[in-house]
C-alpha positions in Angstrom: 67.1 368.1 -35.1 68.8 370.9 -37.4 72.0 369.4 -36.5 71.1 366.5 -37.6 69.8 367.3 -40.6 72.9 369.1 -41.4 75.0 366.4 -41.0 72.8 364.3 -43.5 72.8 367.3 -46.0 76.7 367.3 -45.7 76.9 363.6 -45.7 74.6 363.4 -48.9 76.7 366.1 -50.6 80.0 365.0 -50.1 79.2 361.0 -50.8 77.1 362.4 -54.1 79.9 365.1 -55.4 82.1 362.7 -57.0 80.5 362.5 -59.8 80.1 366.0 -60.5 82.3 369.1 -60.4 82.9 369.2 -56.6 83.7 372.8 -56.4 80.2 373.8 -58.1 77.9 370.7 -56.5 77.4 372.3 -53.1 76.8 375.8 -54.1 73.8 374.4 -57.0 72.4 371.9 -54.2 72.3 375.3 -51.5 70.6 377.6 -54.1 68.2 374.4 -55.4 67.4 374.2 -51.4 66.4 378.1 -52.0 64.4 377.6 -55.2 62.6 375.1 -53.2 62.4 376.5 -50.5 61.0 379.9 -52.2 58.4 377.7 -54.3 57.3 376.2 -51.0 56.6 379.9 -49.5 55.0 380.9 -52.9 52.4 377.9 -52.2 51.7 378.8 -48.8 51.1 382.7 -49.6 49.3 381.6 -52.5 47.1 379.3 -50.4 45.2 378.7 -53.6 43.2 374.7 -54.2 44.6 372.8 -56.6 47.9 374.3 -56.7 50.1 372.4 -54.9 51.4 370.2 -57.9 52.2 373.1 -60.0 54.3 374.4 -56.6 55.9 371.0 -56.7 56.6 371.0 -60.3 58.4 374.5 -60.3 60.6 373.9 -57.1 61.8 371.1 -58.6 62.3 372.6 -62.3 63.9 375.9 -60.7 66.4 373.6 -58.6 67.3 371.1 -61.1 68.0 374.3 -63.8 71.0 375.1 -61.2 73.1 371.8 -61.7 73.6 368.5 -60.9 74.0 369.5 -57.2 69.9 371.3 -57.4 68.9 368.4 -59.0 69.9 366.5 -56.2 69.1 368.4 -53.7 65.2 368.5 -55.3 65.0 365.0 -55.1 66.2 364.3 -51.3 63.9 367.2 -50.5 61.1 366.5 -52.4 61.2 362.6 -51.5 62.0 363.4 -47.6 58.6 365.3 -47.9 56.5 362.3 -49.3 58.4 359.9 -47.0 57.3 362.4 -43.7 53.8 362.6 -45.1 53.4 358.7 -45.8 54.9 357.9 -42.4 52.6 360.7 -40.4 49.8 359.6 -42.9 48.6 363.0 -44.1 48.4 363.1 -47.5 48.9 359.2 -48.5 46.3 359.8 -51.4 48.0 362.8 -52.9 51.7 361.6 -52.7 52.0 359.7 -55.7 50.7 362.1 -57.7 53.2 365.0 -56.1 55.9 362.6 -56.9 54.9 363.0 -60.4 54.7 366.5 -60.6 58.3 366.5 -58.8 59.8 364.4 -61.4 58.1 366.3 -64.3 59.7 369.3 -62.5 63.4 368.2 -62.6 63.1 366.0 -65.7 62.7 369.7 -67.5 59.2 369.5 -67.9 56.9 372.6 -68.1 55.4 373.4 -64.5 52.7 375.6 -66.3 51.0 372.0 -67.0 50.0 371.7 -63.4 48.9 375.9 -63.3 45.2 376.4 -61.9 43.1 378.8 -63.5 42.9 381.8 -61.4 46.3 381.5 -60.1 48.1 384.6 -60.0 50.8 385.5 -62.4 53.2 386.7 -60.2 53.6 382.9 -58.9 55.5 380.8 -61.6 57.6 382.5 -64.9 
């Protein structure tokens, strides 16, 4: 299965890097994969309710801040997620509005707008 999703990542890369600087594309979508990544860890340590847009929305913004290549790899990431969740029907109810906060998050908007109160500071800026 890693393979495989290797292969798809590579695929993706190479077929979306020519429209961008090719030398710097897969290096900004590997550390966007880390900013996601990271912001997914952050919610799951965090484990706190409501939070999971404002975790959405600063993965994305973090990863789309690197370069066209973060920005991309935000979106095949983030829609992957909501594709997995519709097809395993957990979380049909709540994908729309994650897809929001995902495209708020790479269009450059302010994650802060989906911040809980009572969420810790150390998660976020």
């Amino acid at each position: 299965m890693k393979l495989i999703l290797a292969g798809l990542f590579l695929l993706a890369v190479g077929t979306h890097a020519k429209c961008c600087n090719f030398r710097n594309f897969p290096k900004e979508a590997v550390q966007g994969a880390g900013d996601m990544a990271r912001a997914y860890r952050d919610m799951r340590e965090a484990n706190f309710k409501n939070s999971d847009k404002f975790f959405h929305a600063t993965g994305n913004s973090d990863a789309a801040k690197r370069g066209p290549g973060g920005r991309f790899i935000a979106r095949v990431i983030s829609d992957g997620r909501e594709i997995v969740q519709t097809i395993t029907r957990r979380g049909n109810e709540d994908s729309a509005a994650d897809q929001e906060a995902n495209r708020w998050g790479r269009n450059g908007g302010d994650p802060d707008i989906y911040r809980p109160k009572g969420l810790p500071s150390k998660y976020g800026r």
